[in-house]
C-alpha positions, 0 to 999 in steps of 0.5 A: 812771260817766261817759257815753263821748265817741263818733265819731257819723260813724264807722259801727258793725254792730248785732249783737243786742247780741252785745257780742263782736261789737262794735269799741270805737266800738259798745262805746262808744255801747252803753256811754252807753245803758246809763248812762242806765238805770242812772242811771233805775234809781238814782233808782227806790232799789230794794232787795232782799237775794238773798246767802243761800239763805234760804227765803220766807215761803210756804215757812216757812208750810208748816211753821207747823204745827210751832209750835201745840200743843195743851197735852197732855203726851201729846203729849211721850211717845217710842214707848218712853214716854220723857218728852221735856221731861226729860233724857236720849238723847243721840245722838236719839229711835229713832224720828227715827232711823227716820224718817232711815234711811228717807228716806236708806237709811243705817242707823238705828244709823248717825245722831246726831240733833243740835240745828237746825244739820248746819253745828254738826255739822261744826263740832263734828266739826273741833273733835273731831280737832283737840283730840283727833284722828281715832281713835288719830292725832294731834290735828291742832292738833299735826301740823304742817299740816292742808290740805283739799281743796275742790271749788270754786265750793263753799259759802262758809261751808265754807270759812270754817270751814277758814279759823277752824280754820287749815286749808289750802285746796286748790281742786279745779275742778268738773266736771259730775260732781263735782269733778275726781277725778284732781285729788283722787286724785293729791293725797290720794294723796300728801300726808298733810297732806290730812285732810278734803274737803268735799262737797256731793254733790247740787246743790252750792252753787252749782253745781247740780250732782249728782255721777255715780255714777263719781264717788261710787265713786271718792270711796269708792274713794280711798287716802290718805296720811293715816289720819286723812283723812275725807269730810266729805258734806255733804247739805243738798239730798237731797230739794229737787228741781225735777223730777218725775224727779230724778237719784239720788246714790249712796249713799256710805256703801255704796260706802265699805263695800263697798270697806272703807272706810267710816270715811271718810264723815261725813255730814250732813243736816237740816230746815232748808230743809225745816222752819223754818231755826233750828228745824229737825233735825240729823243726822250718820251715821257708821260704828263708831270714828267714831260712837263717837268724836263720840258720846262728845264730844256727852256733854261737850257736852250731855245731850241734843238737843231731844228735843221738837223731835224730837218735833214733826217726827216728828208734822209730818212722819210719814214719808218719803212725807209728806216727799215730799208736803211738799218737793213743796209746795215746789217749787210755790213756788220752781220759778217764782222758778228758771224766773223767773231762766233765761228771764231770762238766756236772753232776755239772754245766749242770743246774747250769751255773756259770761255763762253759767249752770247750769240746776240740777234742784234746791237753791237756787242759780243759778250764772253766770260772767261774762267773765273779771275783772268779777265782781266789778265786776256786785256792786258795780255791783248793789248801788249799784242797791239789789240785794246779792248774794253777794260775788263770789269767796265761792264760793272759799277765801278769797274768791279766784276766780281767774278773777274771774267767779263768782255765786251767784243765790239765787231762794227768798226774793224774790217773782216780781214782786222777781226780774223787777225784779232780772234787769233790774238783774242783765243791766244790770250784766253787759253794763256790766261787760263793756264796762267791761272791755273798754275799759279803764274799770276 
């Protein structure tokens, strides 16, 4: 990165720095002051890792609770009195299925409560159709093509999971309501390739966006080509709002059953963010052949789930009014790191559009879009000043954003005072891109 040699004689309109507004000669002169902090920025090695979700350490004290135990073999004893430590119940505790059932309404009989990650649920889900298939179809490892639909920017380690099993990604654009149902209809309407579509459904990765009620219907509403397609409803964010008021998600397995579809959904939840991440609980919910199927694979898998563990959050957690108390503890920790990184961006970028964000009333990510092309050139300009972020294009199947211009923000993990630091660094970085791009510097 070199300063630009500039024409000091020839005049150049200040414009708040709206860099839209400037010709090359502003660009230019602009672009040699902001190397100059960068390079004072360079020398200060700062370093901060913000490329995952991760929960503070504030956060995980909140559930430090979990770890203590006070040596009392009562404390391992089910309602029903079964003997935790020991083998057996495979698909989970009756009990953690009530507590489940009454923080999401699905039924009880629904769920199978699983180990500590809802991501190795899917994960097992995929691998079940492809060895055995859905049902009575064919396994998919012997169809000829298995394609999924993925609503994008979406979670990356989604489609990282399609990219191990070899299946096709199809992008679908995402709209403040969810992703583009005609889109989405039209193709799983037509191509029996198409089994699977992954969904975050409230406050998706990375987006933030909650998907409307007209959506959700549509969704349950949808006539495959393939018998063998499924709704893979990844939940992860159903209780992490940063609201008083949080918008509601409707309940997909109701709309699927009301319109005689219900062996369509899968869906997953868990404590990670909520409890101790790599700690946590599982859970899968699903209807009749689809429960029975993946029920009976876990019996190949294991004997049964950390009952124990189950045990435990049950304890912590109690039920869904004390959950409700708990995740608002959370949100007293992050909602400031959330507001820490709007205000930055508008002081920044309110008058200067080359970036634009979401404002996302819950989950754990920021979303923003840079000028067309200099995504990925914000990521590595960030990390030579000591902050990582999440690759740029991860949000797209195979790491591919088309338009160049996508970022995941992740503001739990870091303190306040870490993410004030890296805004600085974060706006520095965009408005170098930007002029980089526009002159042709990259």
């Amino acid at each position: 990165m070199k300063t630009i040699q500039t024409d000091n004689s020839k005049s150049s309109k200040s414009y708040k720095e709206n860099l839209t507004l400037y010709d090359n000669a502003g660009l230019a002169r602009l672009y040699n002051g902001y190397i100059e902090k960068f390079k004072k920025l360079e020398s200060k090695k700062f370093k901060l890792d913000m490329s995952r979700g991760k929960p503070s350490p504030k956060q995980l004290d909140l559930s430090s609770e979990l770890l203590n135990s006070d040596g009392d073999a009562s404390n391992w004893i089910s309602e029903d009195k079964t003997d935790c430590r020991n083998y057996g119940i495979l698909d989970g505790l009756p009990e953690m299925k009530k507590f489940i059932s009454e923080c999401t309404g699905i039924d009880a009989e629904c769920f199978i409560v699983g180990g500590n990650s809802s991501l190795s649920m899917m994960f097992d889900a995929i691998s079940c159709f492809m060895i055995h298939g859905v049902g009575n179809n064919t396994p998919w490892i012997k169809q000829e093509k298995i394609k999924f639909l993925c609503p994008s920017p979406g979670y990356d380690r989604h489609f990282e999971m399609c990219e191990h099993f070899g299946i096709e990604m199809i992008p679908i654009e995402m709209t403040l309501d969810g992703p583009d149902m005609d889109m989405v209809e039209e193709l799983v309407s037509k191509d029996s390739s198409i089994k699977g579509m992954w969904c975050v459904p409230k406050y998706s990765n990375p987006d933030g966006i909650v998907y409307s009620d007209d959506t959700v219907r549509r969704l349950a509403s949808l006539k495959p080509a393939a018998s063998d397609f499924r709704l893979f409803w990844d939940n992860a964010y159903f209780v992490h709002d940063l609201t008083d008021n949080p918008p509601k998600l409707l309940d997909i397995m109701s709309e699927c059953e009301r319109r005689g579809n219900e062996e369509l959904p899968l869906l997953f939840f868990s404590t990670s963010k909520i409890t101790l991440p790599g700690a946590g609980v599982a859970f899968l919910a699903c209807k009749k052949g689809n429960y029975f199927q993946l029920r009976n694979n876990y019996s190949f898998k294991t004997v049964g789930f950390d009952k124990i563990n189950q045990l435990r959050h049950l304890k912590f957690l109690k039920n869904r009014s004390e959950l409700k108390k708990h995740m608002a503890k959370h949100r007293e920790i992050i909602k400031p790191k959330f507001d820490t990184i709007i205000e930055a961006l508008k002081d920044e970028f309110s008058s200067n559009p080359i970036l634009t964000w979401t404002e996302p009333k819950g989950g754990y990510f920021i979303s923003v879009n840079t000028a067309k092309g200099c995504a990925k050139r914000v990521v590595t300009l960030c990390k030579k000043l000591g902050l990582n972020l999440t690759s740029a294009g991860a949000t797209y199947p195979y790491g591919k954003d088309p338009l160049d211009r996508n970022i995941r923000l992740a503001p739990t993990f870091p303190s306040t005072k870490e993410l004030e630091a890296a805004m600085g660094i974060f706006s520095l970085t965009v408005k170098i891109a930007y002029i980089e791009k526009r002159l042709s510097l990259f």
